[in-house]
C-alpha positions as CSV (number, residue, x, y, z in Angstrom):
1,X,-48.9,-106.8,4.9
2,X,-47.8,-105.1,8.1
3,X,-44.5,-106.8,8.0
4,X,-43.7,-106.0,4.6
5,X,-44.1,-102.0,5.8
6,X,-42.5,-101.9,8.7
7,X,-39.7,-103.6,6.3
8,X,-40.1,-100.5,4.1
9,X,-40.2,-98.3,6.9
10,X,-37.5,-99.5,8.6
11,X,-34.9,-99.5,5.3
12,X,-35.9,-96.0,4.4
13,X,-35.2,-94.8,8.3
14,X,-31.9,-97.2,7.8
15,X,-30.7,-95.1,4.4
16,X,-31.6,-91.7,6.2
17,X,-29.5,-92.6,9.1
18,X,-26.5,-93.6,6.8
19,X,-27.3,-90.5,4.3
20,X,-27.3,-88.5,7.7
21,X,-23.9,-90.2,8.9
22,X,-22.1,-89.3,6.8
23,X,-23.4,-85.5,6.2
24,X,-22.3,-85.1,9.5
25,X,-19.2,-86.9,9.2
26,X,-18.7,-84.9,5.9
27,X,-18.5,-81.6,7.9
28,X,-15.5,-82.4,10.2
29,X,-12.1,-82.2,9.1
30,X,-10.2,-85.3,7.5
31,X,-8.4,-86.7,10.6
32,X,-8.2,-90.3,12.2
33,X,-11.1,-90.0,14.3
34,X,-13.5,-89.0,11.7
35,X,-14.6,-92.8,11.1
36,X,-15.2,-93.7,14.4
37,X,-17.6,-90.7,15.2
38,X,-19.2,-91.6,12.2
39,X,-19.7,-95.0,13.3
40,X,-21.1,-93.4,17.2
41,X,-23.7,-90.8,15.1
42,X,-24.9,-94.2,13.4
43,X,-25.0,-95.9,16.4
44,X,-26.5,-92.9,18.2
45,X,-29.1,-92.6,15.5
46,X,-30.6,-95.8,14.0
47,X,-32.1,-96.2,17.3
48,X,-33.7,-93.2,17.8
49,X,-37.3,-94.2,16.6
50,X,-37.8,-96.9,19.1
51,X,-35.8,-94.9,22.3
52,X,-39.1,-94.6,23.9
53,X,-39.6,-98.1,23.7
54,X,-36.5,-99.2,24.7
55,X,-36.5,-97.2,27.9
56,X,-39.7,-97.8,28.9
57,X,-39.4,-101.6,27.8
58,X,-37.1,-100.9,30.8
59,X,-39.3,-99.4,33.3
60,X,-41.8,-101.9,32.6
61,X,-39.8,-105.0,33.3
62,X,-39.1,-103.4,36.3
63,X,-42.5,-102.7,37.3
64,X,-43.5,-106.1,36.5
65,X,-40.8,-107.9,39.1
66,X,-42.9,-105.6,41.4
67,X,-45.9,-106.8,40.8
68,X,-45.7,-110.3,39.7
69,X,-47.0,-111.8,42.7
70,X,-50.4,-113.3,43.8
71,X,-51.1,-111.8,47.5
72,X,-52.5,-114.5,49.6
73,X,-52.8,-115.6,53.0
74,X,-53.0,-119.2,53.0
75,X,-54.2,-119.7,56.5
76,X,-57.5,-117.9,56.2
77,X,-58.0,-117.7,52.8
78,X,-59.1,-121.6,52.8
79,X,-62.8,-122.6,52.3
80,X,-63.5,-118.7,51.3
81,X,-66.2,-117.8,48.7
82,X,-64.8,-114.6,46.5
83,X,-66.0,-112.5,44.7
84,X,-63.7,-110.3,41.8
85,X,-64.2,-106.6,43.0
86,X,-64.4,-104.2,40.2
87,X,-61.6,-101.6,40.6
88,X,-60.4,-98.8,38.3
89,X,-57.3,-99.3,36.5
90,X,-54.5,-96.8,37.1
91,X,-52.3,-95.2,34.4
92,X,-48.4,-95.4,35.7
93,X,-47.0,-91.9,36.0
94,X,-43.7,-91.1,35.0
95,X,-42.8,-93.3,32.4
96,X,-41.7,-93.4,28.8
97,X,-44.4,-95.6,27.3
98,X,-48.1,-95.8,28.8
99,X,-48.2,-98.2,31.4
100,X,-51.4,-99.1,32.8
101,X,-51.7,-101.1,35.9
102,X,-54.6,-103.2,36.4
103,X,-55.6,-104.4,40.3
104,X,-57.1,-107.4,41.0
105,X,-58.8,-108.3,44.1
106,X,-60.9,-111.4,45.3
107,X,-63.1,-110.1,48.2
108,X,-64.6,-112.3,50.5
109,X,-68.9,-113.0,49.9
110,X,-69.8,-112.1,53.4
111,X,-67.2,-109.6,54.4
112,X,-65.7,-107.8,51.9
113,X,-62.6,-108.0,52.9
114,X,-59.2,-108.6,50.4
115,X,-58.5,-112.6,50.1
116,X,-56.2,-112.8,46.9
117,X,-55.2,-110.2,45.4
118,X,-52.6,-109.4,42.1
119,X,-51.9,-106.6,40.0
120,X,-51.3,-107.1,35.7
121,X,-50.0,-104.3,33.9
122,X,-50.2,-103.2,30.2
123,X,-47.9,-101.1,28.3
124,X,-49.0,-99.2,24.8
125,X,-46.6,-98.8,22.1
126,X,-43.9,-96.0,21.7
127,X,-44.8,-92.8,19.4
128,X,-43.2,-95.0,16.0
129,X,-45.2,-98.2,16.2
130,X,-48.9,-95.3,17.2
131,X,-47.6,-93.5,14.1
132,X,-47.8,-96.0,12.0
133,X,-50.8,-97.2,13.3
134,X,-49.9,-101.4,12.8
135,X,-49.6,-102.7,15.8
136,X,-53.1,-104.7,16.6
137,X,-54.2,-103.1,19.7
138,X,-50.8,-100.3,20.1
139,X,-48.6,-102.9,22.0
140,X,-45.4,-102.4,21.9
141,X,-42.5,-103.8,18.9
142,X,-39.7,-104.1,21.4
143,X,-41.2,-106.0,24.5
144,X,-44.1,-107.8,25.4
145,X,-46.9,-105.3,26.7
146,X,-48.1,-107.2,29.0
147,X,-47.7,-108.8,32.6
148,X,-49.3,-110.7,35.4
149,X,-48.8,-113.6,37.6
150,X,-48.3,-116.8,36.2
151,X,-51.7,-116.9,34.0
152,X,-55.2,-118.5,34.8
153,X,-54.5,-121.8,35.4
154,X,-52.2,-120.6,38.5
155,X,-55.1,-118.7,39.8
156,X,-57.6,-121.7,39.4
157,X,-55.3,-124.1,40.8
158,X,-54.6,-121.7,43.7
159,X,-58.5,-121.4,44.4
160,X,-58.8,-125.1,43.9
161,X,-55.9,-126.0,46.5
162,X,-57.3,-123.6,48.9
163,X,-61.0,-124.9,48.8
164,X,-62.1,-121.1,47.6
165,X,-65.0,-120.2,45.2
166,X,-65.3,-117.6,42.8
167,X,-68.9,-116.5,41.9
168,X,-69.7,-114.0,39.8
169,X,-70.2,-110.2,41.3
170,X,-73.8,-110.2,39.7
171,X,-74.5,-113.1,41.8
172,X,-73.5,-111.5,45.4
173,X,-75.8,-108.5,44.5
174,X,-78.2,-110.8,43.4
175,X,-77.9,-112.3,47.2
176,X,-77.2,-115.7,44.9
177,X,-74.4,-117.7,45.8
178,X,-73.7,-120.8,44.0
């Protein structure tokens, strides 16, 4: 059902953006380059609702070849029990869509110190897709909303090539370990 309006959405904004074409095009004088600015104000145009998008489908991509790595040191990260630290996320300033970044770090049992560490991010939708209120969760309808390293298997098989265990926070406060 959500396809089927965005379909209607998307040929009413397409017969506003010709209707608007050429009532702009209408205005300037009969002359050889009154098509092709025609054709530019279309082109300019039938984008517009999904500019936000596209830019920040941009800056997200970038941000996400940024922080697409898992931070490990493989020397003394072996035979470590971890624990996942529970850290704030932090809204990305500056950008054209909401970009959230999400930090992720695997603190050692005994010392709290950093072990593995990775950052995921999540973008929300532009203004059109929130307006219309269809996207399942406000991700986005140009780009996929979100990013991280690889995906869990690549985290379990790094922890299982490195001889580390994961317990559960509850359990370190507990003073449980497995």
């Amino acid at each position: 059902m959500t396809g089927i309006l965005l379909l209607f959405v998307a040929g009413i904004w397409l017969a506003v953006v010709i209707w608007l074409s050429k009532f702009i095009t209408k205005k300037l004088p009969e002359t050889w380059w009154r098509i092709p600015v025609g054709i530019v104000v279309f082109a300019v145009l039938l984008p517009l609702p999904l500019v936000d998008e596209i830019v920040g489908g941009r800056q997200f991509e970038e941000l996400c070849k940024e922080n697409s790595t898992i931070q490990v040191d493989r020397v003394t990260a072996v035979g470590r029990t971890v624990y996942l630290a529970d850290l704030p996320d932090v809204e990305v300033k500056g950008t054209w869509v909401r970009i959230v970044l999400q930090p992720r770090q695997f603190l050692d049992l005994t010392k709290d110190e950093v072990v593995v560490s990775y950052n995921g991010l999540i973008a929300e939708g532009g203004r059109f897709i929130r307006t219309l209120g269809i996207s399942e969760g406000g991700m986005p309808l140009t780009f996929k909303g979100t990013c991280k390293p690889g995906d869990l298997h690549t985290l379990e098989k790094l922890f299982k090539e490195l001889n580390i265990t994961l317990i559960r926070r509850s359990e370190k406060f507990n003073g449980e370990t497995k």
